[in-house]
Phi, psi and omega in degrees: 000309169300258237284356156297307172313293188312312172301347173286339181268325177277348178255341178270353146317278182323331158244018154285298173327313180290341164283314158330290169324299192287354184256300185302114182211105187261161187195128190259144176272141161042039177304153175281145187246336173235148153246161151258181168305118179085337171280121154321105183223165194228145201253139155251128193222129170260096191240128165239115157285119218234069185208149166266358183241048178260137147032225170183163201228109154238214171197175194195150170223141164213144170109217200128194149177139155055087143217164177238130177239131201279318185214078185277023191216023207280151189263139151309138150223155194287093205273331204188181184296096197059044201226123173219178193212155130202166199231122190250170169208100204232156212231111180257146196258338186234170147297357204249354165316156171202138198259130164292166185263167177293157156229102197252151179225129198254170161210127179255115187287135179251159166248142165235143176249093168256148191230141210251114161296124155263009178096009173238014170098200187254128175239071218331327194292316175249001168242051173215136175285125172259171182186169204220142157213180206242075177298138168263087203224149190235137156224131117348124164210141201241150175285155148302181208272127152263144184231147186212114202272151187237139194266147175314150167278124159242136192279161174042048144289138205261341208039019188247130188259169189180092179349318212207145165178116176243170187253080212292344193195166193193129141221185184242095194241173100009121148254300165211189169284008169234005188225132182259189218201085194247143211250126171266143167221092163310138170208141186219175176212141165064032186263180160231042193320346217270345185277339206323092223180120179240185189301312187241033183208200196188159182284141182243012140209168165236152154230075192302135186207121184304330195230025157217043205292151155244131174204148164264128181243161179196126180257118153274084195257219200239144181277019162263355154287130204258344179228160163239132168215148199226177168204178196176138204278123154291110186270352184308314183249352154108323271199163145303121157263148183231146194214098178260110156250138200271135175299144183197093179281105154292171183293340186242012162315320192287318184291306179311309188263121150187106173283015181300140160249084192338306173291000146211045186283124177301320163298324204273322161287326149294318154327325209263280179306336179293331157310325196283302186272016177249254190334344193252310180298312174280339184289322192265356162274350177269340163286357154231001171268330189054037173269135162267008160281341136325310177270000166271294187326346187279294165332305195265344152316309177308321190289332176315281197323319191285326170265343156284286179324005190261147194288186171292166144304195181200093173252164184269107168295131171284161186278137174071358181301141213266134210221098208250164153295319191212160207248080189227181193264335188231049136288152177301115192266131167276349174164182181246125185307124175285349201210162163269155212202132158257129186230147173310138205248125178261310194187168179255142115226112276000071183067038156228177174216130180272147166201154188283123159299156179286354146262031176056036160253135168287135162215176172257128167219136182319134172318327171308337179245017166273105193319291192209160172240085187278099185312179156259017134270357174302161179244115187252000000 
């Protein structure tokens, strides 16, 4: 009795299948034979169905390995009379991907005829009962052999692959005195702009969007460079694209930006030994004049001096607080504190406090995610 059975699940297996073959017939348009590792690509998928009833059309994927699919939940549409298209956009993460296979699924409205003796014999037009049920039939379809490559190191790579990446806006600021600070505003299609990531600078916002990602970027380079330049793989054209924005400091950056960092602003350590040495000069002229205008000048020399050499404050950053480039309301944030941190306090302005960080960057941060302010006169 069991091997009747299994033969009866194997053969009506073996003729379901075979229906499939004759109703289902898929097709990928115009597949790609190379990716690279990271590139975003579109698998376009056909099924022409040889039925007047259908359904509905679905897919399902199985097997695989290390790939991402964007839109696994993407709808069939209808091109033409028993015709459907759909388009996944899909991501190999290795050399080592493997593209899953379709699993396509049909569903068929069947017609039935049964034909009703009235004693007067048959009459195919008027003596048959119509009635409808619900064929299911599934087909497999494997992409073609694909190969997929890892791209060569290239210098002052961006590491973002990308249909398309334009630059929409640049500016150019002061950073400190050996370095300017250039603010990017990126826009791409069919990327992984959100990796975007050059030597010295990090993103300060984002918008992942499959067919529009954005992010504000801010490069710190040395200010005897006149340029910043970058790349990035065209998957359009197959290729490197190279993107030079050229420096361009205004004039009016040095009032506006400041990102100065007093401990190792060159003005500011000179100004500091000239006190120094102005007090050493009136001391031995008030030890041999014996005057006392000399020894007030010495005082107020003295007091200069105690306040520029007296240590920073030191205040406590709230966790996660936002770390702006300049201290205005719609800066650019280079990140957010992971942590809470006490750090040096340089100065106060418009509601901010510049402070030195603990990875030796300047940044700005509101007074409001400021904790507590420990002075060098507090008693610890």
């Amino acid at each position: 009795m069991k091997n009747i059975l299994l033969f009866l699940f194997l053969a009506f297996g073996i003729a379901w299948s075979s229906v499939s073959e004759k109703i289902i017939f898929p097709n990928f348009i115009d597949p790609k034979t190379q990716v690279v590792v990271g590139e975003i690509f579109e698998v376009n998928l056909e099924v022409m169905v040889l039925s007047d009833y259908i359904n509905s059309v679905s897919t399902s994927l199985k097997g695989g390995n290390e790939y991402k699919i964007y839109n696994p939940r993407s709808r069939w549409k209808k091109t033409k009379r028993n015709t459907f298209r759909n388009r996944y956009y899909i991501k190999l993460k290795s050399t080592e991907s493997k593209l899953p296979a379709f699993n396509i699924k049909v569903s068929i409205k069947d017609e039935i005829k049964t034909y009703i003796d009235d004693g007067l014999g048959f009459d195919e037009e008027f003596s048959q009962k119509k009635s409808y049920t619900n064929l299911r039939l599934t087909k497999n379809v494997v992409y073609p052999d694909l190969r997929v490559i890892e791209l060569s190191d290239i210098e002052n790579f961006s590491n973002v692959i990308a249909r398309e990446l334009a630059l929409k806006s640049q500016i150019s600021k002061k950073y400190d005195d050996k370095n300017n600070i250039v603010l990017l505003d990126i826009e791409a299609n069919l990327s992984n702009l959100e990796d975007f990531n050059l030597s010295n600078g990090g993103i300060s916002s984002k918008e992942k969007k499959l067919f529009n990602s954005k992010v504000s970027y801010y490069e710190i380079i040395p200010d005897f460079k006149d340029s910043l330049e970058f790349n990035y793989f065209n998957t359009k054209k197959n290729t490197f694209e190279n993107i030079k924005v050229e420096i361009n400091i205004g004039k009016d950056t040095l009032s506006t930006q400041t990102e100065l960092n007093p401990k190792t602003n060159k003005y500011i350590l000179y100004k500091k030994v000239s006190f120094v040495v102005l007090f050493v000069l009136f001391l031995i002229i008030f030890l041999i004049k014996r005057k006392i205008i000399f020894l007030l000048i010495l005082l107020i020399l003295s007091v200069i001096i105690f306040i520029n050499f007296k240590p920073y404050d030191i205040v406590t950053i709230k966790l996660n607080a936002p770390v702006k480039i300049l201290p205005t309301k719609n800066s650019t944030i280079m990140y957010y504190m992971d942590e809470k941190n006490e750090v040096q306090k340089l100065l106060s302005q418009n509601n901010h406090v510049k402070v030195l960080l603990p990875n030796k960057k300047i940044g700005w941060i509101k007074n409001e995610n400021i904790i507590k302010t420990k002075s060098f006169f507090d008693i610890n």
